[in-house]
C-alpha positions in Angstrom: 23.2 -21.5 41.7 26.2 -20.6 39.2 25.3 -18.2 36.6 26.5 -20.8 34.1 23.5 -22.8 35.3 20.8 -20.1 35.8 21.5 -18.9 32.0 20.9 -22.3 31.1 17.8 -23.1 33.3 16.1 -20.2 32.0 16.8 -21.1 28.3 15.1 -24.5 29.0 12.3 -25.3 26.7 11.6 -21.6 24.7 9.5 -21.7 22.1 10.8 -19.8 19.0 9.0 -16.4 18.3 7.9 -16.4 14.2 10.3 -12.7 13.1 6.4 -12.0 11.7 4.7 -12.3 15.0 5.2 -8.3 16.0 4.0 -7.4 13.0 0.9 -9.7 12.9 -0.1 -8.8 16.9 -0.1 -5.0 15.6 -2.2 -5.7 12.7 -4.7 -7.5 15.0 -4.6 -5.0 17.8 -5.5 -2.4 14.7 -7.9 -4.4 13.2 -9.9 -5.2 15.8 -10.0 -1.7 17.8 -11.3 -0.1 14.0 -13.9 -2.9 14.3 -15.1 -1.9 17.5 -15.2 1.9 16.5 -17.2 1.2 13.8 -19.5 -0.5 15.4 -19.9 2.3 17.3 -20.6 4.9 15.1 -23.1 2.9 13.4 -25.0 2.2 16.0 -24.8 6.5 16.6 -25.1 7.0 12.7 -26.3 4.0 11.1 -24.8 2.5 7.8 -21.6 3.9 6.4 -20.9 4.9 2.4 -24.6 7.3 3.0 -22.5 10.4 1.7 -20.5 9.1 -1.2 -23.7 9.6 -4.0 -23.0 13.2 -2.8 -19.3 14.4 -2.0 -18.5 12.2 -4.8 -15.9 8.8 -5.8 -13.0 10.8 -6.1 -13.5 13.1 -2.8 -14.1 9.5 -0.9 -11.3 8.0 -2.8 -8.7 10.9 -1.4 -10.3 10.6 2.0 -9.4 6.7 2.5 -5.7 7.2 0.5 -4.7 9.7 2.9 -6.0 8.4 5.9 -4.7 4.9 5.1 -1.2 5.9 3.9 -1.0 7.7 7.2 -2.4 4.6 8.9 0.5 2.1 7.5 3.0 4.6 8.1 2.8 5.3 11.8 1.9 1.1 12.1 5.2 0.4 10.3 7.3 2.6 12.6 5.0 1.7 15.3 6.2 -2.1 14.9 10.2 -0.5 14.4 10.3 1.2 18.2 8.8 -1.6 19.5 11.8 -3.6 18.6 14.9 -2.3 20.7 18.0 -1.2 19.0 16.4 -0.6 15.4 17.1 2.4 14.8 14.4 4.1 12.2 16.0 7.7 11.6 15.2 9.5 8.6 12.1 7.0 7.8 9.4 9.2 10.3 10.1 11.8 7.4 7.7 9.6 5.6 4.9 10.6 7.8 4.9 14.6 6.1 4.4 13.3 2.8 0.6 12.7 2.9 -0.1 15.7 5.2 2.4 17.8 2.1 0.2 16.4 -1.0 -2.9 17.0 1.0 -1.5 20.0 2.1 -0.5 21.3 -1.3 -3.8 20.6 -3.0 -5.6 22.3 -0.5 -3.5 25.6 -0.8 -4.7 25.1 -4.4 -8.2 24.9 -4.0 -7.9 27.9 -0.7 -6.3 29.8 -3.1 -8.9 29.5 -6.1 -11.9 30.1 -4.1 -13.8 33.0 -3.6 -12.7 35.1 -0.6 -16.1 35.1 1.6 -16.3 31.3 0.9 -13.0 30.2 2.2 -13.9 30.5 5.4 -16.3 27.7 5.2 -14.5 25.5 3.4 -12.3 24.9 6.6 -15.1 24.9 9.0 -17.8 23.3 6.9 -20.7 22.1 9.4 -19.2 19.0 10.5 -15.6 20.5 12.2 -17.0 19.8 15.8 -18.4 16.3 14.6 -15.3 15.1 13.0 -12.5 16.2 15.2 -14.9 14.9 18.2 -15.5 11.0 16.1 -11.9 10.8 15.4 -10.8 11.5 19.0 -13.2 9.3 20.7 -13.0 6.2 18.2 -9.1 6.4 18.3 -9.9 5.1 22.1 -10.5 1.2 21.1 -8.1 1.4 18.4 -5.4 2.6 20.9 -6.3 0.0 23.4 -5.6 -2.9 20.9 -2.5 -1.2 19.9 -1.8 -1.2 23.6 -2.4 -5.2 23.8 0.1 -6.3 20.9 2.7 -4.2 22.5 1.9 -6.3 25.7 4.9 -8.7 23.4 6.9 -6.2 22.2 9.8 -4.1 23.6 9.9 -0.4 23.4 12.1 1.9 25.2 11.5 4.9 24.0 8.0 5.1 25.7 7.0 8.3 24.9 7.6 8.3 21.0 5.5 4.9 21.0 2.8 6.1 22.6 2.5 9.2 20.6 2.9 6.7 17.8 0.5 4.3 18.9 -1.6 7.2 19.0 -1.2 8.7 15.7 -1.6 5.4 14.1 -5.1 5.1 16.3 -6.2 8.5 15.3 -5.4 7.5 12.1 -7.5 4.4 11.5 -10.4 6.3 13.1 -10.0 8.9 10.2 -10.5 6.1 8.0 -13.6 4.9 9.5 -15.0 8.3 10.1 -14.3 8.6 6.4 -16.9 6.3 5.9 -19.2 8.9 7.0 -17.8 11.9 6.1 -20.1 14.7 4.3 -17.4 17.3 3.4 -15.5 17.3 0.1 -12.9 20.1 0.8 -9.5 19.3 0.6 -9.2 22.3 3.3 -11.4 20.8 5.8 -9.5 17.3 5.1 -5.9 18.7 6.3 -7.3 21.0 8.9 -9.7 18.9 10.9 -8.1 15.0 10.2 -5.3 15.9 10.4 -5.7 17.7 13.7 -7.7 14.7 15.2 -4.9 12.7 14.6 -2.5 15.0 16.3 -5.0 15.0 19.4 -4.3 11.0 19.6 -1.3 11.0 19.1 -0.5 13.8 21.5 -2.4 11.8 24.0 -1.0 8.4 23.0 2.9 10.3 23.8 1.4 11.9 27.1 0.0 7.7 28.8 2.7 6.3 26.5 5.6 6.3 29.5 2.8 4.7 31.7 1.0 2.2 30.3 4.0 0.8 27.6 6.3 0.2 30.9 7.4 -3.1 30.7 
């Protein structure tokens, strides 16, 4: 067969791809992985929203902004390596700026408290608890990040793992958010933030693997 004809027998009835499909497969992978990991915790922990009479609106209401923020961010570069040849450069700089404002605010509130106390606002009681939820209900998330990229791209498989990972470990801080006791700023950017770096860092390490296409 001449390559004139092979080109064209393999272009013979394609369907056209909707540009929107990517993003809509990654938004269902995410979706339903975060739907599976909170069924899970409830069925460990029962109903979700138990804590917010006590840490408070506004404590809950930082919770869910910085875990979502950092949840669209890694989905929306997610979707960009995915695609090959887009290149994303100084756009992953977005992904400091909710760890920074967290960050920043609890320096503030580290700072301003009372020297025997601070040591306990970054352990709390819950440490083991949250960093050990957010790592284990990343695990569905991941796998339905894993089955939209099933019709993507990527060639940089290590960065989309780890980024399939953060944004995972990510959108299991928002469901363990749900649930969440602690009200420290501190505990917020040590022990989320540090789940999310366990997915991700284990979303980069399978990434190579299980993205090959």
């Amino acid at each position: 067969m001449k390559t004139d004809e092979l080109i064209a027998s393999m272009a013979t009835n394609l369907r056209p791809v909707s540009p929107a499909a990517p993003a809509w497969r990654i938004t269902g992978g995410l979706i339903a992985g975060a739907v599976v990991a909170l069924a899970g915790i409830m069925a460990v922990a029962g109903p979700p929203f138990a804590y917010i009479l006590a840490t408070g609106i506004s404590t809950f209401t930082v919770k869910l902004a910085y875990t979502i923020a950092m949840t669209l961010l890694a989905a929306v570069l997610l979707l960009g390596v995915g695609r090959p040849g887009r290149r994303q450069g100084w756009r992953y700089a977005w992904l400091l700026l909710p760890p920074l404002v967290i960050g920043a605010a609890a320096a503030m509130e580290f700072a301003g408290a009372p020297a025997d106390a601070r040591l306990g606002m970054v352990f709390a009681s819950t440490w083991q608890t949250c960093l050990a939820s957010i790592s284990l209900m990343s695990l569905p998330i991941f796998v339905g990040l894993l089955w939209a990229f099933r019709r993507l791209a990527p060639t940089q498989l290590h960065l989309a793992g780890g980024l399939a990972g953060l944004c995972a470990g990510a959108a299991a801080s928002v469901v363990y958010a749900l649930y969440c006791p602690e009200t420290a700023a501190t505990f917020l950017i040590s022990w989320y933030t540090l789940g999310m770096a366990v997915a991700a860092t284990a979303g980069a390490t399978v990434g190579a693997r299980l993205l090959r296409w």
